[in-house]
N, C-alpha and C positions, 0 to 999 in steps of 0.2 A: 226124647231126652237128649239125645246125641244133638240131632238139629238146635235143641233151647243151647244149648252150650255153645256148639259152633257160633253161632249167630248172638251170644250175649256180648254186648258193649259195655263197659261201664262209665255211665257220664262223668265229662270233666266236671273235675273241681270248681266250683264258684263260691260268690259270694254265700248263694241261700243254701247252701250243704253244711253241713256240720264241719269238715275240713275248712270249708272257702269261712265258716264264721268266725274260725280261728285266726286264720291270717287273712280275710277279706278286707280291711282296710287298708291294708298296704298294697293288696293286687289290685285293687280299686285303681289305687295313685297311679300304679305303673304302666296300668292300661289306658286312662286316660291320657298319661304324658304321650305313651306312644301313638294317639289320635292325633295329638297337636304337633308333633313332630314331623305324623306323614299331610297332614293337609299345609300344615308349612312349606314341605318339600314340593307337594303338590301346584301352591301358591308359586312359588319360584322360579319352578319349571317353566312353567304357564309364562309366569314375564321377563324369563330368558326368551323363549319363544317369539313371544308379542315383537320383542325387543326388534330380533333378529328379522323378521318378517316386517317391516315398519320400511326401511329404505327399498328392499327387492318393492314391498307394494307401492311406494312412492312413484317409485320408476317405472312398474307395470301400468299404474294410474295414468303417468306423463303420457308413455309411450303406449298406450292404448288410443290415449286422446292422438297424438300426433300422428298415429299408424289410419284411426278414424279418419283425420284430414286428408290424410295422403290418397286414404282412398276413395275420398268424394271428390274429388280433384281431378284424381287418375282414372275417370270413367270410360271406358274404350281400353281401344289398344292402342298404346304410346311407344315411343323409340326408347333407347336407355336412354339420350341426350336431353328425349324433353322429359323424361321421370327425374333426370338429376336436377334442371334447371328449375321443378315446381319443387323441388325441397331444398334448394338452396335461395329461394323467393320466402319460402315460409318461414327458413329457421334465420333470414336476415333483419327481422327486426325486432327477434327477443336480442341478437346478439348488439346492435345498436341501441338498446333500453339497458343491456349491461354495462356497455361505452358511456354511457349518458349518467347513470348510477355511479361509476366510479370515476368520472368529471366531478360529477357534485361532492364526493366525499373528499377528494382532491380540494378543492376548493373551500370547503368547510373548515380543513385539515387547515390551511393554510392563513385561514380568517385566524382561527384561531392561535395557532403562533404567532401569528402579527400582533393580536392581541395581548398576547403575553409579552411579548416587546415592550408595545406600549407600556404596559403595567410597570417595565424593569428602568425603562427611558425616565418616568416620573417619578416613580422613587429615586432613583439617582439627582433627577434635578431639585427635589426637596430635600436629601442630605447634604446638595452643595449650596444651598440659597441660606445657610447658616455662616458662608465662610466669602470676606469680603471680597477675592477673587473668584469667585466658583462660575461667575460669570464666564471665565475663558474658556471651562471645558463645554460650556452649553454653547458656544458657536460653533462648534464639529457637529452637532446633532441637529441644527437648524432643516440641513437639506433633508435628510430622513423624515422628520416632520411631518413635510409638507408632501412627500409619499405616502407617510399613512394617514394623513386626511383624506385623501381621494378613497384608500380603502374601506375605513372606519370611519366614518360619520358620528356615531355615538361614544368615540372615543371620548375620555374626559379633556377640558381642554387643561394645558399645559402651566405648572406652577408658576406665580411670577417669583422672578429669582434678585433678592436685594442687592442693590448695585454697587460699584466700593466706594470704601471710605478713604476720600484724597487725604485726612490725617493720619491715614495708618502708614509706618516706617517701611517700607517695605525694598529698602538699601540693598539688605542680607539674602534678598531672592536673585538667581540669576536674571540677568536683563543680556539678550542677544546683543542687542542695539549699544546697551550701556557699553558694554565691555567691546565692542568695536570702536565706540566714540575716545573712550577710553586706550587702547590700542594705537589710535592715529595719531593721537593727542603724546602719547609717548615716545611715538618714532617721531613727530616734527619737533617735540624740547630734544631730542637724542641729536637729530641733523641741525638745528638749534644752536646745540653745544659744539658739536663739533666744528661749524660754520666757525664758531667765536674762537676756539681754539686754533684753525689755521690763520685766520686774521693776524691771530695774537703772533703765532710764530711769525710773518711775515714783517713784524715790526722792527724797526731800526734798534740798535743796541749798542750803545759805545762802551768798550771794553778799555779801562787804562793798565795797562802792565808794566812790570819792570822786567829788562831783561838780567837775569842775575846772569854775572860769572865771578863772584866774588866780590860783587861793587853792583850798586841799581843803574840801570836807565831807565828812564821812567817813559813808556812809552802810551799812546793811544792808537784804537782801531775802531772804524764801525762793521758791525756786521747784522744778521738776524738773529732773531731769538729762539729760530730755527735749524742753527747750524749747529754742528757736531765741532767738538772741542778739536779733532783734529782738524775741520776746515778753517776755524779760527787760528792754528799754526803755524797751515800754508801760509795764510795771508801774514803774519805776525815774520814769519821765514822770509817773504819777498821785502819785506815794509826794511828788515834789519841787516838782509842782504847787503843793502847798498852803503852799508856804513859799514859790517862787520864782515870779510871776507869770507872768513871758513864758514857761513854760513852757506853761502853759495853753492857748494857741491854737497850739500846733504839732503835730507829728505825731511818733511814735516814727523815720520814717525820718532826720527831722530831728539826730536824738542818733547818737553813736557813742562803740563801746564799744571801750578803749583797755589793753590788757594784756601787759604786759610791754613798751612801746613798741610794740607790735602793734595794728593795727586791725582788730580780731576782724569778718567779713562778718557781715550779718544772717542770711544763711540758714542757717549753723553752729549744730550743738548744742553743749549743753556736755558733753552722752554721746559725741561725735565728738570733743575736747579731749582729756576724760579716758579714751577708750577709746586712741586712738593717742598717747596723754603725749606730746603737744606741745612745745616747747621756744621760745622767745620767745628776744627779744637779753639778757634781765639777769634771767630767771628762767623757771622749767616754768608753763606755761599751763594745767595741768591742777590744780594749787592754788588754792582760791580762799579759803583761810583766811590772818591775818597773822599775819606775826611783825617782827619788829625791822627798820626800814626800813634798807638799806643805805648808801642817802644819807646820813643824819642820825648826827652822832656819826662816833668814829674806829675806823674798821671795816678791820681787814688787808683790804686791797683785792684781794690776790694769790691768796685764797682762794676758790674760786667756792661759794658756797651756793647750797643748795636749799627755800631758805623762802620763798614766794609774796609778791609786792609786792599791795597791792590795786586793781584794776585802778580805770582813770578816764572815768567818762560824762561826754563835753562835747558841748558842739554843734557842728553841722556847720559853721557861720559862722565860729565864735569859734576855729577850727582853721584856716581855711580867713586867719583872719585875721594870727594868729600862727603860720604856720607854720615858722616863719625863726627863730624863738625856741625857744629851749633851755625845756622839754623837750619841746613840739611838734617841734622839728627832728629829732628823735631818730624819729618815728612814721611808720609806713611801714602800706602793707596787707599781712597775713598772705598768706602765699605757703602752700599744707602740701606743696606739693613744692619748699620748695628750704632747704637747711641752715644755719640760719642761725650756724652752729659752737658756740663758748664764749661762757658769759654775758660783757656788758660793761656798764659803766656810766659814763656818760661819753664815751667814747670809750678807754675804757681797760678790757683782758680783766682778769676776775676768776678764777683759775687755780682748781680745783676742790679742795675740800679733799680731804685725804688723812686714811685712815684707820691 
C-alpha cells in the first residue's frame, strides 16, 4: 500500500479526460501554435546557418582546388624560390582574365555614354532645324560627329537641318562684322568732318570795320575763318597804327571788337560765329560783308533784315568812357548761351520780313 502510493502518478490532463474535454479545444490551439512556432524557429536557424557557412565553403572549395594544384606541381622537394615562383605562374592568369573582364566593362561603359551623347546631339539638332538660323550652332558639333562615327556605326544618322530664309529681317540680331563695318564707317564720316571743318577754317575772310572814337572809319582786313577775334585786333592795331598814333604803344587787348551791339570775347573765332549763325540785338553776327546801314535814311523799321552792319573796333577806355551814350549804351558782352530774341535798333524790334 505504502509502495502503491509512493509510486502513483496522476496522468496529465488532455484532451480525452474529462478535465482536457472541458477545455480541450483551446489546449488543442495552443499546443499546436506552439509546434509551428518551434519548427519555424528551427527553419531559421537552419538558413542562418546555411547562410553563414555558404562563403567560408566557397573558399574552402577554391582553396582546396588551388592547394590540390599546388600540390601536383610541388612533387619532390622544392626551394621556397621555386614553391613561390609555381604559385605566382598559376594565380597569373586568373589575375590577367580579371584585367581583360574590367577592360570590357570599361569599354562597354563607355559605348554606352557615347551613345547617349548621340541621343542628346540629335535631339538638339531637331529642336534647332525649326528655327531659320539653327544652322550656326550645328557647325560646332560637325567635328564630334565624325568621332562618333568611327565609334558607333549603328548610330542613327544625323537630322537634316532647314537652311535660312534670305527673306527673313534679321537687322535686330547682333552681326560681329556689321557693327565693325559700321564702326569704320563712323570714324571715316567723323575724320570726314573734321577734314572739312579745318579746310573751312583756313579759308580767306574779309573783315570790313569802322574804327570808332566818336566818328567811323571804315576800314578793311583779310584774315582766316580760323583766327581768334583777338588776332584779328593785332592786325586791325598794325593796319591803324600808321594813321592813328596812340595806337602804337598799346596792345591788341587794349581794342575791342563790337558787332551788332555785341562785344565779340577775344578768345572766339570767327569759324565759332559762322558755324553756330550767331545772332546779335540788330543783325546775324556770322556776316561780315555790308549792305545798306539801317540807321541812315528811311528804312520800314518794322521789317527785320538780314544784311550785316560792319562791326566797330574802339578802345577799351574810350568805351569805358562813353558808355552812358548812345551807341555805347546799346553794347553789352556776347553771351552764346542766352537768346537774345528779334533784331532791334534803337530800342525798337525790327519785325522780320516776310517772304
Amino acid at each position: 500500500m505504502g509502495d502503491f502510493q509512493a509510486n502513483f502518478k496522476r496522468p496529465d490532463a488532455g484532451i480525452r479526460t474529462v478535465e482536457g474535454n472541458i477545455a480541450g479545444s483551446r489546449a488543442a490551439q495552443f499546443e499546436r501554435k506552439r509546434q509551428l512556432d518551434q519548427e519555424a524557429f528551427l527553419a531559421r536557424k537552419q538558413q542562418i546557418s546555411n547562410s553563414q557557412r555558404g562563403p567560408a565553403l566557397l573558399d574552402a572549395k577554391f582553396a582546396g582546388g588551388t592547394t590540390k594544384d599546388t600540390a601536383v606541381e610541388t612533387i619532390g622537394l622544392l626551394s621556397a624560390e621555386e614553391f613561390k615562383a609555381i604559385e605566382e605562374k598559376r594565380n597569373q592568369p586568373v589575375e590577367k582574365e580579371l584585367v581583360t573582364e574590367t577592360e570590357e566593362e570599361r569599354k562597354l561603359r563607355e559605348k554606352k555614354t557615347k551613345k547617349e551623347q548621340k541621343k542628346k546631339k540629335n535631339l538638339k539638332k531637331k529642336m534647332l532645324s525649326t528655327l531659320s538660323f539653327g544652322q550656326e550652332f550645328d557647325d560646332d558639333d560637325d567635328d564630334d560627329d565624325d568621332d562618333d562615327k568611327n565609334c558607333d556605326d549603328n548610330a542613327e544618322p544625323p537630322t537634316r537641318l532647314v537652311k535660312k530664309d534670305p527673306s527673313v529681317d534679321t537687322s535686330f540680331l547682333p552681326d560681329k562684322h556689321r557693327e565693325e563695318e559700321a564702326e569704320k564707317e563712323k570714324k571715316r564720316l567723323e575724320q570726314e568732318w573734321k577734314e572739312k571743318q579745318e579746310a573751312m577754317k583756313q579759308q580767306q575772310l574779309e573783315i570790313i570795320y569802322s574804327y570808332w572814337d566818336g566818328s567811323g572809319h571804315r576800314r578793311n582786313v583779310v584774315c582766316k575763318k580760323g583766327d581768334t577775334i583777338g588776332d584779328f585786333l593785332e592786325q586791325v592795331r598794325l593796319d591803324l597804327a600808321k594813321e592813328f598814333k596812340e595806337l602804337a604803344n598799346i596792345s591788341a587787348d587794349a581794342l575791342i571788337y563790337v558787332k551788332e551791339d555785341l562785344i565779340i570775347p577775344q578768345d572766339m573765332t570767327f569759324y565759332d560765329l559762322i558755324a553756330t549763325k550767331a545772332r546779335g540785338k540788330s543783325g546775324p553776327l556770322f556776316h561780315f560783308d555790308v549792305h545798306d546801314d539801317v540807321r541812315i535814311g528811311a528804312i520800314d523799321s518794322r521789317v527785320e533784315k538780314d544784311e550785316s552792319h560792319p562791326g566797330k573796333v574802339a578802345e577799351r577806355r574810350w568805351y569805358e568812357r562813353n558808355k552812358h551814350i548812345f551807341p555805347a549804351s546799346r553794347w553789352e558782352v556776347y553771351d552764346p548761351r542766352k537768346e537774345y530774341g528779334k533784331y532791334t535798333i534803337g530800342g525798337g524790334i525790327v519785325h522780320r520780313k516776310e517772304k
